[in-house]
N, C-alpha and C positions, 0 to 999 in steps of 0.2 A: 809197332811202336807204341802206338794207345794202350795194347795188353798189358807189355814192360812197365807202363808208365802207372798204370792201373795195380799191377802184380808188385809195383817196388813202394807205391803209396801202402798198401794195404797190408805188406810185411813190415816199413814203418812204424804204422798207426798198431801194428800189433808187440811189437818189440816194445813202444811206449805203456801199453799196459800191462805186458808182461813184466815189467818192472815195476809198475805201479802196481800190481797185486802185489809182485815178491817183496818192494818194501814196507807196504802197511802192514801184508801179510805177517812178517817177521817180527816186525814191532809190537803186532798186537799177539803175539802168541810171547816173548818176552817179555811184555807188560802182563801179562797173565801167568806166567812163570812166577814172576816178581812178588804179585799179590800172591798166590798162592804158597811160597817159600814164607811171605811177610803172617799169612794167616796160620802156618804151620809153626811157626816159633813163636807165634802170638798163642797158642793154643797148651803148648808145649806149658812156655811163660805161665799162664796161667794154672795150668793143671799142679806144676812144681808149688806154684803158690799157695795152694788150697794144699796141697801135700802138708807143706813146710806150717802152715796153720792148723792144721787139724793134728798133726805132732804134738804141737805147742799145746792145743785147747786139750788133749788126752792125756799128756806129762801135768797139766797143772791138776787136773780133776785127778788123777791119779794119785801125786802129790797129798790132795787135800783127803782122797778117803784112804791113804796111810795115816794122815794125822788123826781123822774120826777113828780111827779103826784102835788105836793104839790111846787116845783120850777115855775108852773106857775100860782100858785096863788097871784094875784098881793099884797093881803096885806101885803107878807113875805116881798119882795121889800120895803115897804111903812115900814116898821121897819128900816129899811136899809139907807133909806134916811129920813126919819123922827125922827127916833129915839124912836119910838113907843114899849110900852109892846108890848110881844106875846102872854101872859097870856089866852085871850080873847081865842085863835085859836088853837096851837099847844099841851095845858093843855088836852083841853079839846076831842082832838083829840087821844091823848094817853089813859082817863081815857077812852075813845071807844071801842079802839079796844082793853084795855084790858079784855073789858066784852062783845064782841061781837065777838074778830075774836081768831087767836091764839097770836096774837102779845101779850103777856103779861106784856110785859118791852120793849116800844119803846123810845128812846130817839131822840131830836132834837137840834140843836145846831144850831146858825148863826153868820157867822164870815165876818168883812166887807172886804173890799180891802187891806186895811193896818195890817191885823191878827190882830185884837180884836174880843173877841169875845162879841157879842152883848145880846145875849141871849141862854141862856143852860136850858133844859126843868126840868134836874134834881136837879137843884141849884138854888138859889138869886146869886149866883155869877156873874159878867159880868166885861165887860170893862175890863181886861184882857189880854194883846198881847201875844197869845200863840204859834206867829208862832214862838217865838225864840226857842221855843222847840219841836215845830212839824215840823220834815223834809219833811213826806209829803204833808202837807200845805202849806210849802216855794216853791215845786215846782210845784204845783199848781196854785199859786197864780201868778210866773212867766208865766207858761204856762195853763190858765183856758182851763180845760177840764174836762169829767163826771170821776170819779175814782169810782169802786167798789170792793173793795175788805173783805178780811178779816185778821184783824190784834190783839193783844195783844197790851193794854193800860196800863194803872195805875189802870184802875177798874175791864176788864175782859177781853178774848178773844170778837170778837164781827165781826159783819159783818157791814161793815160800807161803806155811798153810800154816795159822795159829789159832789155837784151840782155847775155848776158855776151860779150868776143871774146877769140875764144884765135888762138893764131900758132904753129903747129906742137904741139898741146897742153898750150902754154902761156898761162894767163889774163894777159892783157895790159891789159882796160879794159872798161868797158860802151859801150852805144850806147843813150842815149833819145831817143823817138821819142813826142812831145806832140801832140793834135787839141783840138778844141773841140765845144763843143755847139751851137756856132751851127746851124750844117747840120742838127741836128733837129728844131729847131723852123722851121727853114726848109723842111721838109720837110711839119712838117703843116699848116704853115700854108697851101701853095702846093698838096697834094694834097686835102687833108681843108676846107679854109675855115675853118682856128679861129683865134686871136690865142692863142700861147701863151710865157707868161712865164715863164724860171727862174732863183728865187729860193736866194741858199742859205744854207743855216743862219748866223742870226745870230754863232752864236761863230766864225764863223773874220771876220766885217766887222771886226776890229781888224789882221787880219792882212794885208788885203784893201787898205784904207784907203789906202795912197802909192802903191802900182806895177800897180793892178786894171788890165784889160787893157780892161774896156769905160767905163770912168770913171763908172756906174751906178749911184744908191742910193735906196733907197728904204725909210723907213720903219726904218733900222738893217740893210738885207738889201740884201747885196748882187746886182745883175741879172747875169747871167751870157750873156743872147741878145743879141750887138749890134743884133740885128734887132728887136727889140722895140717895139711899134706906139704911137705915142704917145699913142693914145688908151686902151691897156690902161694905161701909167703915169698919165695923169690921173686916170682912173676906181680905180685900187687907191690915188691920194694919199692920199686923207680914209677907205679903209675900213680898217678892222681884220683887218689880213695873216693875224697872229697865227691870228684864228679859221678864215680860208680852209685855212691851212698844216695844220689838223686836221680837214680834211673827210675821210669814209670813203670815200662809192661818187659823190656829188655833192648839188649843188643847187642849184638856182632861185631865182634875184635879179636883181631889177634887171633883167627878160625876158632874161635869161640864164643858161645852162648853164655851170655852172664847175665842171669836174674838177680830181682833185688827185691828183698822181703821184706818191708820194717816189721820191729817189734812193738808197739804202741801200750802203752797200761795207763789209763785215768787223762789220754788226749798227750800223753809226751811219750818222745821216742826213745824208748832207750837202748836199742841196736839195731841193728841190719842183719838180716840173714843172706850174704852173697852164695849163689850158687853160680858154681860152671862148669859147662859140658862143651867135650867137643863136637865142633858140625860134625867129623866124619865117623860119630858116634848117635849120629841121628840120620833115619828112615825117610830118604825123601824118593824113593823106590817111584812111588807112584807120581811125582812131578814129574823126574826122567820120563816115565812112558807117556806122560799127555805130551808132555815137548815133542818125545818123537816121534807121536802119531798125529801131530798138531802139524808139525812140519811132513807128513805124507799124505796127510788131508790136503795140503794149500799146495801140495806139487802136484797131485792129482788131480784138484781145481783146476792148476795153469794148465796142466794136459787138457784136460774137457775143454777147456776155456779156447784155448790155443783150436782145438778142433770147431770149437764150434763157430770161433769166427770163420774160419777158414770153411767150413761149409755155407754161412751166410752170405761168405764173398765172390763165392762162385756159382753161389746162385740167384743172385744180384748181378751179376755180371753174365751170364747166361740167359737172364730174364726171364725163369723160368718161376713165376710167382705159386704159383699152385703151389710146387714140390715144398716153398719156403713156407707155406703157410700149414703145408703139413705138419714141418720141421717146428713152426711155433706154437701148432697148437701138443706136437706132441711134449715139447718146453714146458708150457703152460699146467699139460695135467701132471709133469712129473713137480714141478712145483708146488702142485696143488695137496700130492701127495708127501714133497715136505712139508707144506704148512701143516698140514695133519700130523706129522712128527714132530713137527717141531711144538706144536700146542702139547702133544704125548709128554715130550720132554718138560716143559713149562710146569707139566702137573705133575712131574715127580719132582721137580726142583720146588716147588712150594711143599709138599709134602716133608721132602728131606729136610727142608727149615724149619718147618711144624716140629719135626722129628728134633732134629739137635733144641728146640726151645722146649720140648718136651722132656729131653732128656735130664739137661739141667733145671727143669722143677722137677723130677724125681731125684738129682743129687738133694736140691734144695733142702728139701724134703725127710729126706732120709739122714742127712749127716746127724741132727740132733737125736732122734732114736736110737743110733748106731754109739754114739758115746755114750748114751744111758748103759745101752746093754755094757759096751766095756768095760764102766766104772761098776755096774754091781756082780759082771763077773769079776772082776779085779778085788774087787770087796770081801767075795767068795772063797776067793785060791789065798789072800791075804789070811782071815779069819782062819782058816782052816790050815794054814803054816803055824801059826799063831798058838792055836787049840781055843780059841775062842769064838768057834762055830756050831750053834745051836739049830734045834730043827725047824725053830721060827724065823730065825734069821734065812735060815738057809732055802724054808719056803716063800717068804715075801720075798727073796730075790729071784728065785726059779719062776714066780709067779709075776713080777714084773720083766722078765725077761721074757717069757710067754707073749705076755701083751701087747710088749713094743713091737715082737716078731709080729704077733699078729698084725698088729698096724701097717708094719711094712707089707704084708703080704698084700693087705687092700688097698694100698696105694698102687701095688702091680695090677690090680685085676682094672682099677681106675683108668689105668694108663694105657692100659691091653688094650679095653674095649673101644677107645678111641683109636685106635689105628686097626681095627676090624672092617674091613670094607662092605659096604651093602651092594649085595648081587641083586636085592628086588625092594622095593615098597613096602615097611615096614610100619604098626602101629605106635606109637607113642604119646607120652603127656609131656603136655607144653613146660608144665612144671619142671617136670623131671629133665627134661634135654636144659634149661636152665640152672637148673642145682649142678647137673656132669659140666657144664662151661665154668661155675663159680669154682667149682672144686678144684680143677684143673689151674686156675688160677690163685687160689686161695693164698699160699707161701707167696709169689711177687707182690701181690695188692696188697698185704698185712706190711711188708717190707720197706713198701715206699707209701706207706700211708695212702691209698686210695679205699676211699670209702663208694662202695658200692650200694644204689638205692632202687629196689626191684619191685614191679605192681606188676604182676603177673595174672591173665584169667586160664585158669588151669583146662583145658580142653583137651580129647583126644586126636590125633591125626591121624595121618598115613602117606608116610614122604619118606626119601631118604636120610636116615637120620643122623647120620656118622658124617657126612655130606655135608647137611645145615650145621653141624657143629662143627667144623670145618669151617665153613665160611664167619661164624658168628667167635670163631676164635683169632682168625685172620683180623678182624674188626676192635674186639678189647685188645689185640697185642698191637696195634699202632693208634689205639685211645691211651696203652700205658703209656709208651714211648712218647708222645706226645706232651701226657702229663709231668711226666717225671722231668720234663726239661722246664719247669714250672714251679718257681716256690710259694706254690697257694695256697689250699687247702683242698683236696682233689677228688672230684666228684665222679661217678661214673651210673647213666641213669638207662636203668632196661624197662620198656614196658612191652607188655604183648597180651591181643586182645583180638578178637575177632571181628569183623567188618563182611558182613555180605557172605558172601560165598569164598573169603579169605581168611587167613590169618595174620597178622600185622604185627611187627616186634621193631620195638624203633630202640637205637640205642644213642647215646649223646653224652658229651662229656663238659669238662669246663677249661678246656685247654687254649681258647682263645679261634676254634675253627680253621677252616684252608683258606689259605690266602685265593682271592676271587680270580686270581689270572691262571691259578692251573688246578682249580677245584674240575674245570670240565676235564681235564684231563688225565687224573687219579685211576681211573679205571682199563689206560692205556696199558698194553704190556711194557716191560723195563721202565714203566717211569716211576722213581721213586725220589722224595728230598731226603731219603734217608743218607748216612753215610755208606761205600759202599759194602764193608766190613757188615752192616748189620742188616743192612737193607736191597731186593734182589730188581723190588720194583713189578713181581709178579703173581704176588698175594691178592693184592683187589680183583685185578685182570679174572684169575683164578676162580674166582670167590663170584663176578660176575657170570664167568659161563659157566661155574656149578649149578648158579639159578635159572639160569636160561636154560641150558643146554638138558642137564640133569632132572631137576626139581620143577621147570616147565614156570615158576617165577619171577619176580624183578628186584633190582637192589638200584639205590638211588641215593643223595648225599647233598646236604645245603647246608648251610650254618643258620643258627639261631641263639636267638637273645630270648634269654631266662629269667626270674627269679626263683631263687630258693634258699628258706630259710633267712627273710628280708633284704636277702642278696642279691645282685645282679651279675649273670653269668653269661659266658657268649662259648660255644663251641660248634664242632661238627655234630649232625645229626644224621645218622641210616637209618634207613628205612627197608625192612627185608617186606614183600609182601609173596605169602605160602598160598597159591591155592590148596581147597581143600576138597 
């Protein structure tokens, strides 16, 4: 009767937590679903938006070395002062590149000294003074200089490049040179697979109204992509624009992905780039397999789990303590051999964050290089349609195309040598492991204004080096984050010196320090105040038993009050100490 009574408690007490694994179990592998789905389209979100900008920044620069390119060809002048058709040149230059390049609607326009304008590619109209109603013409024409921007007209949004032309250095007139944004979203739609619409700010639809270029409305907003898929203007009739046009990063409707892009020139908006794709035209392959090995991990758990009570219960109940103590120490060292995994894991998941924060300062990085080269091939293939490519031209642009390459190529070898791992004890100057930290960070700190102030005693070591810059990277990137959450003027102070039979690198910032009730705590693994999107909480952790474990050193952290520069500053301070 005692056995039964014994044998029905303890299938009980086991059914109770076999249900309490199954449902936290499930929850927390659906809450990780969740974020990771949230992080995949947040990624996505972003990548489209750098797309859809880096479009835009290549069409305007493009835009404006058609208008250079075409400002020194002396016949435009010779209209100018002559009074000459353009017919001849600038016709036929459009009917060009609308069948050879992507320019598919380029317009040109020439207006003398006085705002007439002389000739307009898309009209017989001319001789017309239309600076009395272009204000940025009026101050142009006071002060000749190159304008590129992008503005809302009477016909469309447009990227538009105005040239001043002088004739012995004399200003005689401007040259502009109009594109469109068809071609961008023609671009991501044919590369990428999205449907994307642009929208532009309602206040200029009055202005829009008789002479728009792609005869487009919707909803009070004018369309601005002739391309524009009839089934995205259906589906946006009946919804509420208004609220799309204020989305931040995205979101999910209607099993669709819809980003939102503004266009912004000189702090005002003047359209939205909507993009949409559908979910079941996105890869989330690799979420499916963690769900379903997530869920054969925690049924497997309940199996061991379910076994293992059931062995403690009957040997608890047999009294057979030895055998039990067997059973937990051999518990014990298979534990012990996760926690050794699981620390293995810990230090590839800091690394893989290292990694994606390294990756985007080499986008950082490289995007501006990479439009250079564009714009002087683009200058190149232009000029030499043209016939007005010479061998000076044609070497300063082969020669500055060189350069940028080469640049990029040293920011790979920059980036390489940091994720090279050290198999042994290497020499190095303190200096130098310093300058490879600033380097690495050089594009964020210029960005968000952090001013970096460095007293460095240049010595030689022999430690792991790849290692301490590791750990001393882990440390400026949550001195940035910190900072940037801060509208002050933002400091960040490195010293390193020797002491004794050590070497000493203390580094401090002006962000205000940790709050005193979880400064002991910082070094804890998962603890982190960051959000969880940016932050894993296993960086210091990390960054702790590199020194210990690895480098055979200590790292340590307190706040302090400063001055600098008659100022008075408070933040956190580290302290790395290298034996040597």
């Amino acid at each position: 009767m005692k056995k039964n009574r014994y044998l029905i408690s303890n299938l009980f007490i086991l059914i109770i937590i076999c249900l309490t694994v199954v449902l936290l179990g499930s929850y927390s592998i659906l809450q990780k679903e969740k974020e990771l789905l949230n992080e995949k389209y947040k990624s996505i979100s972003q990548n489209f938006k750098d797309k859809s900008n880096s479009l835009i920044q290549t069409k305007k620069n493009a835009t404006l070395a058609i208008a250079l390119t075409l400002a020194e060809d002396e016949r435009i002048k010779d209209i100018l002062l002559n009074n000459e058709s353009a017919d001849y040149s600038l016709d036929k230059l459009s009917q060009k590149m609308k069948e050879y390049t992507d320019f598919k609607n380029v317009w040109f326009q020439i207006i003398n000294k006085d705002g007439f304008s002389v000739y307009r590619s898309w009209t017989d109209n001319k001789n017309d003074k239309i600076k009395n109603f272009r204000l940025d013409l009026q101050e142009l024409l006071k002060n000749p200089s190159i304008k590129n921007t992008i503005s809302v007209g009477i016909y469309d949004i447009t990227f538009k490049s105005m040239i001043p032309l002088y004739k012995n250095d004399k200003f005689i007139g401007v040259l502009e040179s109009i594109t469109h944004f068809n071609s961008i979203t023609r671009e991501l739609r044919n590369t990428h697979g999205v449907d994307p619409i642009i929208l532009v700010n309602s206040i200029f639809t009055k202005q829009l109204k008789d002479n728009s270029f792609t005869k487009i409305f919707l909803q009070n907003h004018y369309v601005a992509n002739l391309s524009v898929s009839q089934a995205i203007l259906d589906y946006l009739e009946h919804r509420e624009i208004d609220k799309l046009l204020e989305i931040k990063d995205y979101i999910i409707k209607d099993e669709k992905l819809i980003i939102n892009v503004p266009i912004i020139e000189n702090e005002i908006k003047l359209a939205n780039v909507l993009i949409f794709k559908d979910l079941n035209q996105i890869d989330i392959s690799e979420i499916i397999e963690f769900k379903k090995n997530a869920f054969f991990y925690l049924i497997s758990f309940l199996l061991f789990l379910c076994f293992t009570i059931f062995i403690i219960g009957y040997y608890l109940y047999t009294k057979r303590l030895k055998e039990l103590n067997i059973i937990l120490q051999q518990t014990i060292d298979e534990e012990i051999v996760k926690n050794d995994e699981k620390n293995k894991i810990l230090f590839q998941q800091n690394k893989m964050a290292a990694m994606g924060e390294m990756i985007g300062n080499i986008a950082h990085q490289w995007r501006q290089p990479l439009s250079m080269i564009t714009i002087a091939a683009s200058s190149i293939k232009l000029k030499k349609e043209l016939g007005l490519l010479d061998d000076k031209d044609c070497d300063e642009s082969l020669n500055h195309i060189v350069d940028t390459s080469n640049y990029l190529s040293n920011t790979i070898d920059d980036f390489q040598y940091y994720f090279c791992p050290n198999k042994k004890k290497n020499p190095f100057y303190t200096k130098d492991l310093i300058d490879k930290l600033l380097k690495l960070h050089t594009m964020d700190f210029t960005d968000k204004n952090i001013h970096v102030i460095k007293n460095i005693d240049n010595i030689e070591i022999i430690s792991f080096e790849n290692e301490l810059l590791q750990v001393l990277i882990n440390i400026l990137n949550n001195a940035k984050d910190e900072l940037f959450k801060k509208e002050i003027e933002r400091y960040i102070f490195i010293d390193g010196y020797k002491e004794k039979e050590n070497y000493i690198i203390k580094i401090k910032d002006n962000a205000g320090g940790i709050g005193e009730e979880i400064i002991d705590r910082i070094f804890e693994p998962y603890f982190t105040t960051k959000h969880k999107s940016k932050g894993t909480g296993i960086g210091l952790y990390m960054c702790q038993e590199i020194m210990s474990k690895h480098i055979g050193g200590t790292i340590r952290v307190f706040n302090e009050k400063y001055e600098y520069k008659n100022q008075e500053f408070s933040g956190a301070k580290f302290e790395i100490i290298i034996p040597l």
